[in-house]
N, C-alpha and C positions, 0 to 999 in steps of 0.2 A: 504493500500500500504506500502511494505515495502521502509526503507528509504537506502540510497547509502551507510551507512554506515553499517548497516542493512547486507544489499546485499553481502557485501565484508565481512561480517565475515561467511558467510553461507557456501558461494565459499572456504574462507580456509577453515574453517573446512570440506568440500567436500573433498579440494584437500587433506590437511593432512589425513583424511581418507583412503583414498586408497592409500596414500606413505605408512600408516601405517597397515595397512592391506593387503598388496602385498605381504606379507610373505607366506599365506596361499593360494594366486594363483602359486607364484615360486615354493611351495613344491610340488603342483600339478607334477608340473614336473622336479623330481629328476629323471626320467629315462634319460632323455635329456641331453646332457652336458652344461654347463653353456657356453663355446662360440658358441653354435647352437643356443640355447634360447638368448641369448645378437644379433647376427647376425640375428634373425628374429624382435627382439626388434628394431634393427637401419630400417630396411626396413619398418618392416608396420610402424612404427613412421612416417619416413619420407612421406609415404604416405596419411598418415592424415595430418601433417601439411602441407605438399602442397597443400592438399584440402582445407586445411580452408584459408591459405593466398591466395587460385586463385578466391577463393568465399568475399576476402576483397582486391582483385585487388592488393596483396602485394609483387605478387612475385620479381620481380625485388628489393627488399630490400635486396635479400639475395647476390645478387650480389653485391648492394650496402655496404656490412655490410663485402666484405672483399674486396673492391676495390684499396686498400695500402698494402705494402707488410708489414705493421705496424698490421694494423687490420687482415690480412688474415695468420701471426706469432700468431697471439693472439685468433684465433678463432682455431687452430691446436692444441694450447697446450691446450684450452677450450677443445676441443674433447679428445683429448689424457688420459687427465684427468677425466674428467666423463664417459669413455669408461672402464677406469682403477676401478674405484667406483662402476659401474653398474656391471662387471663381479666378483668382488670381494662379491658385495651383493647376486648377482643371487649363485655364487658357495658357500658360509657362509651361505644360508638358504637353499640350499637343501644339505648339508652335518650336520645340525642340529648346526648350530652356530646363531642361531638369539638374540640370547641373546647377541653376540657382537657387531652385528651390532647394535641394539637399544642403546649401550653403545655408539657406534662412533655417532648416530647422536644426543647422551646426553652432548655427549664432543665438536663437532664442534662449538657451539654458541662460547662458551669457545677460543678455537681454533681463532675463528674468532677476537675474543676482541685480541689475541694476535699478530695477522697479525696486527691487523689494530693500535699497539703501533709498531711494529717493523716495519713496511712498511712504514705507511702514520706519524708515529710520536704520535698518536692519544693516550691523555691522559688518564690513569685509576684513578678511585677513589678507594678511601682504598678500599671497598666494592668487587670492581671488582677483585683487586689486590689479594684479601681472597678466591676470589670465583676460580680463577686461581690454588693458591695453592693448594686448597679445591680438585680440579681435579688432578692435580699432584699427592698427598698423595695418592686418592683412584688409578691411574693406579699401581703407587708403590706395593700397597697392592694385586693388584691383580696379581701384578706381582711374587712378595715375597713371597704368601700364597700358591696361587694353583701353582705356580712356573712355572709357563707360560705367557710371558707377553701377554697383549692385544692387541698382533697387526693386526687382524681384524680391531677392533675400530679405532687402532691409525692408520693405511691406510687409513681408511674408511672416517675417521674425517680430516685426514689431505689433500689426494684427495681432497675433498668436499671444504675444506678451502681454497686451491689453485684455484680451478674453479672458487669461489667466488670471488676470488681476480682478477682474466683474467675478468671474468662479467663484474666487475665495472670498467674494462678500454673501453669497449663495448659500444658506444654509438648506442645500435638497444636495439629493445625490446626482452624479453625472448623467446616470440615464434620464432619470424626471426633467432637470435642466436642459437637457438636449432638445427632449421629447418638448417643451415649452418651445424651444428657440425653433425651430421647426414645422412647431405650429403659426408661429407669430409669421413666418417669411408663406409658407403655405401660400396664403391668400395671393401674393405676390410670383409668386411660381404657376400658378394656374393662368393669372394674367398672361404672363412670360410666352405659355406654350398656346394658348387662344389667339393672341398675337400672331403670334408664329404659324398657326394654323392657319388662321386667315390671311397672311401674305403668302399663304404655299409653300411656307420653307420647311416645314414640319417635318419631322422625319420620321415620328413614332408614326406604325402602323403600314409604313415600307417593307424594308427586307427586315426576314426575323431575326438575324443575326442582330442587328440593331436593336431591332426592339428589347432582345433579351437581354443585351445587352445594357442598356438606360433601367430595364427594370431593376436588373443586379445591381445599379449603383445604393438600391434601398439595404441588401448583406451587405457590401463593402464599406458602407456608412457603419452600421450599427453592430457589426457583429465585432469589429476589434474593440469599440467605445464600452460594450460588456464586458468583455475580455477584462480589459482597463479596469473597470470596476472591481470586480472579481477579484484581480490582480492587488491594486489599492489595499481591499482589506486585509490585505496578507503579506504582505511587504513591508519594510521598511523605505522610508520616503528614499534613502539615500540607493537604496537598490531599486528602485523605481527608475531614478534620473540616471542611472548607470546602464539600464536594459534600454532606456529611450534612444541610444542612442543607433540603437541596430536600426532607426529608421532612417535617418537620413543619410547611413551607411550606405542601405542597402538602396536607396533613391541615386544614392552616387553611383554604385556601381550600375545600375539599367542605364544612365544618364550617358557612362564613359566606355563601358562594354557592350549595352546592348544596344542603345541608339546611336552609339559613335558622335557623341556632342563634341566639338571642339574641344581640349586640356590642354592649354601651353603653360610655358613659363612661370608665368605669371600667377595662373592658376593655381600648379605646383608649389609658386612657391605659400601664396594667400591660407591656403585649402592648411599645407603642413603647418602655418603658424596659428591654424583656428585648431585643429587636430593637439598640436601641442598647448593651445589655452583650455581646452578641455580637459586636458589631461591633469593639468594641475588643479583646474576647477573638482575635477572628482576628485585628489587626492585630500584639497582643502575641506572636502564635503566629507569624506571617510574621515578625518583628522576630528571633525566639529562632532560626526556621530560617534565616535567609539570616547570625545569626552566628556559626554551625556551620557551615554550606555555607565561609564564607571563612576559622573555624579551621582544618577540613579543609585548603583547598587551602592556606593556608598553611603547614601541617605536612606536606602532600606538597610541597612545593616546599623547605623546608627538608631534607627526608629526600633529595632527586634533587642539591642541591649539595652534603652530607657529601660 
């Protein structure tokens, strides 16, 4: 039997699999425009998750999760913002930019250590503070060399970082939150494809390779965001942000191997300098958790001889 801890690294690495390997479903369909495919993506999503919360008797959470005009401001800009990330990705990998996108989700962790100094006050160690820089120098370079900045990645990265930040004022779970955001864009996606119907551009309901195609973007939505869950309660946050990274690993590798995107120089050199600000980033992150893990047991072990 595997053990719960077990369990939860299987799940992410499931879920990070297919965030990281979605590149190779969205090139499928470059015929399609990136808001027909994002407007099929919020439907059949929401579809699925309202199955699986009617089958956990959960629906009424999602009413509950914006029943303030506090939570239901904060579940809009949640939407607004990952609607914003999702079309950016979808239209960056079927125009042959996925080498950016794996850049933006190399740089969010990054991104995120800085929200959480400039929002919540939240201290860095040297380590962190190097690892920051370390990311700065390389957008520079990519900016300065090929003479185009990376603003794929830095929308991508900084999206992402903002949703993060609405998240953690959320007190619902990732799936009910989703399942909100999804509803709220809905009405807006059905537009999207009416539209699109009625200028003849439509393509659901063509060949079925398509079709199946746009339905399946409702699994590829929802089935790794459970995963993530699942994952979450059994994890440690620092093995969480250590397994996340097999996405935009493996985004890199369909981007450089299997689409043959451009990598020079330049690249090479950007790419190894965010690579190595990660690296120290997780080791400052492992350093911060193992000396909580030993104030804990120290203040359980002081609390058992009172």
């Amino acid at each position: 039997m595997m053990s719960e801890r077990a369990k939860g690294v299987a799940a992410m690495i499931g879920a990070c699999s297919i965030w990281g390997l979605s590149p190779i479903y969205y090139k499928l369909l470059s015929h399609v425009s990136a808001l027909e495919v994002l407007s099929h993506r919020m439907i059949w999503s929401l579809v699925i998750f309202a199955m699986v919360l009617a089958l956990q008797g959960r629906l009424r959470e999602i009413a509950r999760s914006m029943n303030t005009m506090r939570s239901f401001g904060l579940v809009v800009v949640a939407a607004l913002m990952i609607a914003a990330n999702w079309t950016l990705f979808i239209w960056s990998v079927q125009t042959g930019q996925t080498t950016q996108t794996s850049l933006g989700y190399y740089i969010y962790p990054l991104v995120a250590v800085v929200i959480g100094r400039v929002i919540f006050g939240e201290q860095l160690t040297a380590l962190q503070w190097l690892a920051v820089a370390m990311a700065t120098v390389a957008v520079a370079l990519l900016t300065f060399g090929p003479g185009v900045a990376p603003w794929i990645a830095l929308t991508l990265a900084a999206t992402f970082g903002v949703y993060g930040l609405i998240k953690k004022q959320l007190n619902v779970g990732p799936v009910v939150s989703v399942t909100g955001e999804v509803l709220l864009l809905t009405p807006f996606a059905v537009i999207i494809l009416l539209q699109t119907y009625h200028n003849g551009g439509a393509v659901f309901g063509g060949d079925l390779q398509t079709m199946v195609l746009l339905v399946f973007a409702g699994p590829i939505t929802a089935l790794p965001l459970i995963l993530f869950s699942y994952a979450a309660r059994r994890l440690a946050m620092t093995s969480l942000g250590l397994l996340q990274y097999i996405n935009p690993t493996l985004q890199f590798a369909c981007a450089v191997f299997v689409f043959s995107e451009p990598f020079g120089l330049w690249h090479l050199i950007a790419f190894s300098l965010i690579w190595s600000a990660l690296a120290l980033h997780s080791a400052a992150s492992l350093r911060l958790e193992s000396t909580r893990r030993k104030a804990a047991r120290a203040a359980e072990a002081s609390g058992t001889t009172v």
